[in-house]
C-alpha positions as CSV (number, residue, x, y, z in Angstrom):
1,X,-71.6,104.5,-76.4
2,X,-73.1,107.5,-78.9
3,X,-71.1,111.1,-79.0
4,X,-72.4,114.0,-80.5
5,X,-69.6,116.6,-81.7
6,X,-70.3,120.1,-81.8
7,X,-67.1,122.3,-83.4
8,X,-66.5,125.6,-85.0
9,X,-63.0,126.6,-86.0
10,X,-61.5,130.4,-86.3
11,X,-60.6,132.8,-88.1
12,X,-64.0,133.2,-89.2
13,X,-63.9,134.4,-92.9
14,X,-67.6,135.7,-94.2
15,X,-66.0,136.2,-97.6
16,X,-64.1,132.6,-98.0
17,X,-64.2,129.6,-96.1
18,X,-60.4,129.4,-94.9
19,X,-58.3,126.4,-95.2
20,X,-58.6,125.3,-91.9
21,X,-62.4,125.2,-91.7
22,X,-61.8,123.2,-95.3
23,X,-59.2,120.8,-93.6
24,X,-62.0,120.1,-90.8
25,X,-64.8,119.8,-93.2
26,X,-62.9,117.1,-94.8
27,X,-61.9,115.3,-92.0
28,X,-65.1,114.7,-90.2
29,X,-66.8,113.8,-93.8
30,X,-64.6,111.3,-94.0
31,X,-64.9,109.5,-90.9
32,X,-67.3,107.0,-90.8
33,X,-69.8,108.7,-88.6
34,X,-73.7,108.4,-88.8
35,X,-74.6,111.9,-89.1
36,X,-72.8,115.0,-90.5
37,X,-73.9,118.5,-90.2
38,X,-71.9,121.5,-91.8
39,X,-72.8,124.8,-91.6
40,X,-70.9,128.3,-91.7
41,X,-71.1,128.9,-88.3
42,X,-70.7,125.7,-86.5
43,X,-70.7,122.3,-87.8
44,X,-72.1,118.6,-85.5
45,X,-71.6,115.1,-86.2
46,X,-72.4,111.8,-84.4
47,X,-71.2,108.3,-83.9
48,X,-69.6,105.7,-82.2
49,X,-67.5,106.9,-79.5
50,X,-64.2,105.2,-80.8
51,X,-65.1,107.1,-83.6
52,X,-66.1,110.2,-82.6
53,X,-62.6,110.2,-80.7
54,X,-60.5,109.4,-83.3
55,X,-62.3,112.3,-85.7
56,X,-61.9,115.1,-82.9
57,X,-58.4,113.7,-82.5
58,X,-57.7,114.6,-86.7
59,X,-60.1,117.7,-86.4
60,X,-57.8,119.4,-83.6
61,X,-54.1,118.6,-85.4
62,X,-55.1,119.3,-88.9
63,X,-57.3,122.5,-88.2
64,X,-54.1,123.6,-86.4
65,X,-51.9,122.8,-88.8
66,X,-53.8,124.5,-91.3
67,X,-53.7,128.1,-89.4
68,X,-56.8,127.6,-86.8
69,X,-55.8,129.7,-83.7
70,X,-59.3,128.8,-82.0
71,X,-60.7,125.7,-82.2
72,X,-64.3,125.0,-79.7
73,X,-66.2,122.0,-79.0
74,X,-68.1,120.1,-77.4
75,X,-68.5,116.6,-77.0
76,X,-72.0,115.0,-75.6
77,X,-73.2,111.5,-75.0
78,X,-76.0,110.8,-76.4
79,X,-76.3,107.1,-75.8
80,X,-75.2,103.5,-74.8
81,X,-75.8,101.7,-78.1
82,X,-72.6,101.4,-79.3
């Protein structure tokens, strides 16, 4: 099975990205996923679903534990492949 992760973390900061928003950057670029998109606003990546898991698993407690207080997503299947 395919997932497709859609995430934004808060604070927002227009001036500076903040360290959580770093802290997830970093984690989902260095999952092994097959597609990575990060933007400003909102950020998507896709993958195996064991994968995709275990990324959203290290987005959620490192985000938080670098001063997120909001954290959205969504998770979507997007096929059987894998």
């Amino acid at each position: 099975m395919r997932l497709k992760v859609e995430f934004t973390t808060e604070p927002f900061d227009l001036e500076e990205a903040p360290a959580h928003a770093l802290v997830a950057r970093e984690v989902i670029e260095a999952a092994d996923l097959d597609a990575v998109d990060v933007g400003p606003f909102g950020n998507t990546a896709e993958g195996g679903a064991d994968v995709v898991l275990a990324a959203v698993d290290a987005l959620l407690r490192k985000s938080l534990g670098a001063g997120a207080t909001r954290i959205s997503l969504q998770v979507n299947v997007i096929g059987e492949g894998e």
